[in-house]
Steps between C-alpha positions, in 0.01 A plus 500: 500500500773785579636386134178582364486833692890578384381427142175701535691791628791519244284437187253790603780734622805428293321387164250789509702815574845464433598194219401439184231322494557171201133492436192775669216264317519204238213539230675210295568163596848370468596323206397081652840309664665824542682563791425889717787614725469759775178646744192565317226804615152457307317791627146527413544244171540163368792272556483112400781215464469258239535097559852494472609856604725553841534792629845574718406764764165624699181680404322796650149562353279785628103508409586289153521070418748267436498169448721204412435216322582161524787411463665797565733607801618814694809543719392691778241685709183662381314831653149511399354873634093492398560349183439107381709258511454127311758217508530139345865522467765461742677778756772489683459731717231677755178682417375761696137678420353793628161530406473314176369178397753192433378203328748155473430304235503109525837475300636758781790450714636736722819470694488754732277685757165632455409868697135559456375860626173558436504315169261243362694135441365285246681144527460231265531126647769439262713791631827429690592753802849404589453770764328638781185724424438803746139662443398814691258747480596846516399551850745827523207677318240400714403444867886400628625859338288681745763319825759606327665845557546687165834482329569908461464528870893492650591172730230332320520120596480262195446171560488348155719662250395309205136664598633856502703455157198356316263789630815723380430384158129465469513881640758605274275292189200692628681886508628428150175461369369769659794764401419380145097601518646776718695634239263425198248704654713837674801491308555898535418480881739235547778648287465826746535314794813336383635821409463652868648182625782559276520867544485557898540174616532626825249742563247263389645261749434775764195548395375153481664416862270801629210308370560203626535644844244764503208326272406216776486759746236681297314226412472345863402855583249510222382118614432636875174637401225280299410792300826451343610155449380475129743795436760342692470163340483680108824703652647132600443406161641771302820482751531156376438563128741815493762251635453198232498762232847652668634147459388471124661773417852424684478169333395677136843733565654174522382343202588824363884428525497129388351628202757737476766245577382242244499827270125453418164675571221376689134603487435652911291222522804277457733663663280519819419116463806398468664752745236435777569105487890549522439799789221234672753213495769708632302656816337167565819309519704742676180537744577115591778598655461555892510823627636699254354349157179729540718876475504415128123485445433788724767706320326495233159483600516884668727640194228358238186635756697866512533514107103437492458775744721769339414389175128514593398162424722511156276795347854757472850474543494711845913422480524732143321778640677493829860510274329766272423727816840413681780409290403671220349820576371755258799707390502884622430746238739777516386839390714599214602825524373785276759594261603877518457691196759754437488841673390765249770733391590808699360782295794757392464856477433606110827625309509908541420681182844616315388857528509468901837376481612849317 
């Protein structure tokens, strides 16, 4: 099982952000006794081995199918996140699913472990298990995550890592599809925010902290009388909305510079999508560290909720105006002096008549 977790973690982390990735999705099936080396990612598509085919490496598919025929073979570990996955070949290796559907054939034989998490098995009585099979529901998002103290708060206790890392993900699968609708539907309000966080990183920090420590105080204020617990709840709300939308648009700077590094362009959608997942996986791993894990998070939880505030809610660039006023002031308009036209000449007294001078 902590093979399957090392795999899980290096194929979503390593294969996604930094390498090159040999193949994204396979349309095309392989030409039939052909031979596939290295790790495979089918993401939201088709992938299928022939009768015949091996494949030496693993497979990660997220929300798409694959399937292997029989007769065919892999060497090494599959990740199945929300997708489909069929087998009547042989693996070598362990499968671990998270929330999809795996169906063994009767020709299947797997040599390896099985890691069930709130997937649907579908065994044939032909299929061979030369493993153990671990099925469990995801009781982390149900009634055991309400005894367990949140991971942002500091010297949380964490009793089952494997539970914290798989929330990680499914968290950091759930902000990248919301920073993609996100940024499909206020591209210009996210761009804004992005550039105050960019601009004055610190004074939206300042300004965020000062809502985080002030805000509760006016809401539990607020909440004191019943006259004014709607309000307080709507405020609760918007606190909470102002903060997810400060993270979208930390994670859409982010996706920003990838795109930038990879010397491409993204649509904002995109870039927040992609941006937000990295950004989610990031905080949510460091936050599994004790005592210190959750700074990162916070960090930039209050610098994204400050941008939303000075930027009011991503309608102007508050930052640009502020620089216009400060750094750039209107330049002083002299008075230009008048210029001085010439003195009129000094009248002379008139020439005296020749006969005078007799």
């Amino acid at each position: 099982m902590k093979k399957s977790l090392l795999i899980l973690l290096v194929l979503i982390l390593a294969l996604m952000v930094a390498a090159p990735i040999p193949v994204l999705a396979q349309d095309d099936n392989p030409p039939t006794g052909s031979t596939i080396t290295g790790d495979q990612i089918v993401i939201g598509n088709t992938f299928r081995l022939a009768s015949g085919d091996t494949l030496d490496g693993s497979m990660l598919i997220i929300g798409g199918t694959a399937t292997t025929a029989n007769g065919s073979e892999i060497n090494g570990d599959l990740v199945l996140i929300g997708g489909t996955l069929g087998i009547d070949g042989s693996v070598n290796g362990d499968i671990v699913s998270i929330g999809g559907a795996v169906n063994l054939g009767d020709s299947a034989i797997i040599n390896g472990n099985l890691s069930m998490l709130g997937a649907n098995l579908q065994r044939s009585s032909g299929a061979v298990i030369n493993g153990t099979i671990e099925e469990e529901s995801p009781n982390f998002i149900g009634e055991e995550a309400a005894n367990q103290r949140m991971r942002w708060i500091p010297f949380s206790d964490w009793r089952d890592p494997l539970r914290g890392l798989l929330t990680t993900i499914f968290e950091a699968l759930a902000m990248g599809v919301l920073a993609v609708l996100v940024g499909l539907l206020l591209p210009h309000n996210v761009k804004n925010i992005a550039a105050n966080v960019v601009c004055e990183p610190l004074v939206s920090g300042g300004i965020g902290l000062l809502t985080i420590i002030v805000a509760p105080i006016m809401l539990l204020l607020l909440a004191i009388t019943i006259i004014l617990i709607p309000v307080s709840l709507v405020a609760f709300i918007a606190l909470g909305l102002a903060l997810l939308l400060g993270f979208i648009a930390v994670g859409y700077e982010v996706g920003q510079r990838l795109a930038t590094l990879f010397k491409t362009t993204w649509h904002p959608s995109i870039s927040a999508g992609v941006g937000t997942l990295l950004l989610s996986l990031v905080t949510g791993i460091a936050g599994l560290i004790p005592c210190v894990g959750w700074v990162i998070g916070f960090i930039v939880g209050i610098v994204g909720l400050g941008a939303v505030i000075t930027s009011r809610v991503g309608s102007e660039k508050y930052v640009k105006k502020l620089y216009q006023a400060v750094i750039q002031p209107e330049a002083e308009v002299t008075p230009i002096d008048p210029i001085e036209s010439p003195a009129p000449p000094t009248p002379t007294e008139p020439p005296t008549p020749l006969e005078n001078q007799e």
